[in-house]
Backbone bond lengths (Angstrom), bond angles and torsions (degrees), N, CA, C in turn:
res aa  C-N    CA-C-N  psi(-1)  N-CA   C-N-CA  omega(-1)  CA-C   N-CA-C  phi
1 X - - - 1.447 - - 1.528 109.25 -
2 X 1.256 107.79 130.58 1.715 101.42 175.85 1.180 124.07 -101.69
3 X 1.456 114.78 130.09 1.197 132.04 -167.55 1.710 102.08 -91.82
4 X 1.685 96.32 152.06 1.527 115.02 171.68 1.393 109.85 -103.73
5 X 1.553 125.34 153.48 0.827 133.86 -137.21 2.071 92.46 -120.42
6 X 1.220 109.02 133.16 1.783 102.22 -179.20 1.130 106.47 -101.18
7 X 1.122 119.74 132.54 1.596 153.49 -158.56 1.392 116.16 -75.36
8 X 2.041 106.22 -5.46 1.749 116.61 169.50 0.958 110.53 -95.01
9 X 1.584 112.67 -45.91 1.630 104.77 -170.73 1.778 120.59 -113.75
10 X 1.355 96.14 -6.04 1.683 107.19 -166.03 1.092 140.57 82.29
11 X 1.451 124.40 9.40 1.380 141.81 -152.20 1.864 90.02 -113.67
12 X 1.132 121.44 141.15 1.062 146.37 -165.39 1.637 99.41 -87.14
13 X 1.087 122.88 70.25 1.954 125.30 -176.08 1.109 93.48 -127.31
14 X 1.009 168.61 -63.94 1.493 134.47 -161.00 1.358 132.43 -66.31
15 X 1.144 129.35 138.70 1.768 143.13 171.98 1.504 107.50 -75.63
16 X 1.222 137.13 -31.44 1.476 137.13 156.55 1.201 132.72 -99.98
17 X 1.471 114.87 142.12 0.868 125.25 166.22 1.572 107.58 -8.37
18 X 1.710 103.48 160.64 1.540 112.39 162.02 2.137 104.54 -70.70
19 X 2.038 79.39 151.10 1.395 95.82 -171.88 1.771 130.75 60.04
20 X 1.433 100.27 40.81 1.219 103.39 -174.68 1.538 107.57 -119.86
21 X 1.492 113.78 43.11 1.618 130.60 -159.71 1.671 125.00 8.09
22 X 1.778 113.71 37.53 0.990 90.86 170.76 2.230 112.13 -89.36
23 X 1.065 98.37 -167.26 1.466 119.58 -175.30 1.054 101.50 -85.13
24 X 1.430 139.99 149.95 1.623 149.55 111.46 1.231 114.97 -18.13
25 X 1.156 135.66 147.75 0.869 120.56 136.31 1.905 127.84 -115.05
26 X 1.276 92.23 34.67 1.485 109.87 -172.04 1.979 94.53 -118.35
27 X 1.098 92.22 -40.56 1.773 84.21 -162.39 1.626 124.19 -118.54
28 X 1.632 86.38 -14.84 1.939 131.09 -173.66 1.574 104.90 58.61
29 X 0.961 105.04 22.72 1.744 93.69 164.41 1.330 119.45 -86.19
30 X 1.816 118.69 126.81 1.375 122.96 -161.27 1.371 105.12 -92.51
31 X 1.294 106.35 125.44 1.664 98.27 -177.66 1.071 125.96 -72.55
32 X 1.262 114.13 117.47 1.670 133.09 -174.51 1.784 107.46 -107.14
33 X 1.703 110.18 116.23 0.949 82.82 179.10 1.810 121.62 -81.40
34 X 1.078 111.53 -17.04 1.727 98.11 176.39 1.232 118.99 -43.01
35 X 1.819 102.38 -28.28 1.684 90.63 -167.16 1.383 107.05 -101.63
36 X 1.186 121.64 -4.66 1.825 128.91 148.09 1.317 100.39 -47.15
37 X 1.121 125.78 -76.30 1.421 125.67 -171.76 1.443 132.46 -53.36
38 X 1.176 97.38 -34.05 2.278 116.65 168.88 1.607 104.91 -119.97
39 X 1.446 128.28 91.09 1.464 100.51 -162.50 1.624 96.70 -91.88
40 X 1.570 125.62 5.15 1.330 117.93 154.35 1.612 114.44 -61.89
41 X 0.725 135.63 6.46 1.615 127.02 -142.43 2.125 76.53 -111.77
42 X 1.488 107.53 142.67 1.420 116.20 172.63 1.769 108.84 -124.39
43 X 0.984 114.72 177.97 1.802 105.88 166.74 1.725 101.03 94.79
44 X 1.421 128.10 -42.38 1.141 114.51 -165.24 2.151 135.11 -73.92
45 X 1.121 123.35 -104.32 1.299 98.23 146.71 1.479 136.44 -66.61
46 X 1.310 102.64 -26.24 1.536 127.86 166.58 1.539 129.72 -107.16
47 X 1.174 102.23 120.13 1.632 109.51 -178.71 1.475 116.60 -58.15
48 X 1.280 123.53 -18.12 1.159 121.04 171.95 1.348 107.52 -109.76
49 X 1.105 108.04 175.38 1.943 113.73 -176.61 1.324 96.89 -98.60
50 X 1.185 113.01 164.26 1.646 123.65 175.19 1.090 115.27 -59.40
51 X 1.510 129.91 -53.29 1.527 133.21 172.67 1.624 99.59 -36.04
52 X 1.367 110.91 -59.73 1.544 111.23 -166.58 1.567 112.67 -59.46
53 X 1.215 113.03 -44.91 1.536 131.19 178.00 1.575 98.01 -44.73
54 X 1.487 111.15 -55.81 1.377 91.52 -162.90 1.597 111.99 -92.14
55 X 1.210 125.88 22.23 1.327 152.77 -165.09 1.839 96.12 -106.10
56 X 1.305 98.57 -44.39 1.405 95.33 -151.32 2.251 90.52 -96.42
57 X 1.427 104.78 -35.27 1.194 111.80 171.09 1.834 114.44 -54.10
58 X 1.041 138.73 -5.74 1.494 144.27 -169.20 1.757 97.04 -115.40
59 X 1.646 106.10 -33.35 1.703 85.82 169.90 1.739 120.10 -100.60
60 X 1.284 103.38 -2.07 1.258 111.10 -165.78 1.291 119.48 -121.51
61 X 1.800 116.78 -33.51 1.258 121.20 179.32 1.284 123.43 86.90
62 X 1.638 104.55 5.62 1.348 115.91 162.24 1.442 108.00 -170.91
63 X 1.692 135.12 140.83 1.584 147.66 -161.83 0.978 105.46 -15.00
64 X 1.949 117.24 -58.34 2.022 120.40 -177.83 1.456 87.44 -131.02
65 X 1.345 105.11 156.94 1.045 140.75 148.41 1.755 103.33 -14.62
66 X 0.938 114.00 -67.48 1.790 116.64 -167.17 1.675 118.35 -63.98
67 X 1.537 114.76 -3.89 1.167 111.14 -177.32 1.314 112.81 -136.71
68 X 1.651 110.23 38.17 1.334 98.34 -171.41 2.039 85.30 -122.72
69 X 1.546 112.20 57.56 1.198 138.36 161.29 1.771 107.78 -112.61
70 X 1.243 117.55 -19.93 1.341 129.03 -120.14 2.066 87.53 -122.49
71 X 1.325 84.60 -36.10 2.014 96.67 -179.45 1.519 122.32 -103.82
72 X 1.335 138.22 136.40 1.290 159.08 157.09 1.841 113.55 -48.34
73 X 1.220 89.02 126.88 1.639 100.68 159.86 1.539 107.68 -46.74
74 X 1.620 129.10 127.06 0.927 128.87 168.61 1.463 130.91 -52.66
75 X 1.714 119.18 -22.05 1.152 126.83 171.89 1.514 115.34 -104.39
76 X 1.383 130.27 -2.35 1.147 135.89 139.86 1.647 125.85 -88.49
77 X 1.139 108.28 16.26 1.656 114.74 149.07 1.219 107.42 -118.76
78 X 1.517 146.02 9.83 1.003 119.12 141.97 2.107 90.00 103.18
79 X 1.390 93.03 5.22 2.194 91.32 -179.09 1.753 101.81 -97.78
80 X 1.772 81.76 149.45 1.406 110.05 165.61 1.594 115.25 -100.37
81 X 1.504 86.24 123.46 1.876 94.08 163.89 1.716 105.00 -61.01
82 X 1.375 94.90 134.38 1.718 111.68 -179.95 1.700 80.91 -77.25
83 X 1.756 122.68 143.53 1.512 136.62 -168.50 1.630 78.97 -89.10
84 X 1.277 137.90 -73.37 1.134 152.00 -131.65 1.865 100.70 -95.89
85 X 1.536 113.83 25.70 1.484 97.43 174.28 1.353 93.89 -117.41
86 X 1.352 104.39 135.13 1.716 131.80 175.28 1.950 99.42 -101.46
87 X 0.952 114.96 120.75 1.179 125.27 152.40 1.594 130.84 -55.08
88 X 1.078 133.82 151.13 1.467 139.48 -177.37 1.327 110.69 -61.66
């Protein structure tokens, strides 16, 4: 089954297409596409913007601070780093 790749952390977890609000389960950011598309943009499925998400995912290991209880080691869930994702 091919997996889509989330646009915070790079790890290959989603089953749909982009913008189909599911969760990470590596970083828990729900993919929203508005905020794919503006990743300044805050307020939408995610309180933080994507820039921030993936800002805040490198010190925390998940979007904020409060949910990085909430996500899996990427190699104990069994995810692939997408080769071709560049960060913001």
């Amino acid at each position: 089954m091919r997996k889509y790749t989330c646009s915070c952390c790079g790890y290959k977890t989603f089953e749909e297409p982009p913008g189909n609000y599911e969760i990470c389960g590596v970083c828990y950011w729900e993919d929203d596409g508005v905020q794919n598309d503006d990743p300044d943009f805050e307020g939408g499925a995610n309180e933080v913007s994507l820039r921030q998400a993936q800002r805040n995912y490198k010190i925390y290991g998940a979007i904020e601070e409060m949910f990085k209880y909430r996500v899996v080691e990427p190699s104990l869930g069994g995810y692939e780093k997408d080769e071709n994702f560049k960060p913001l």
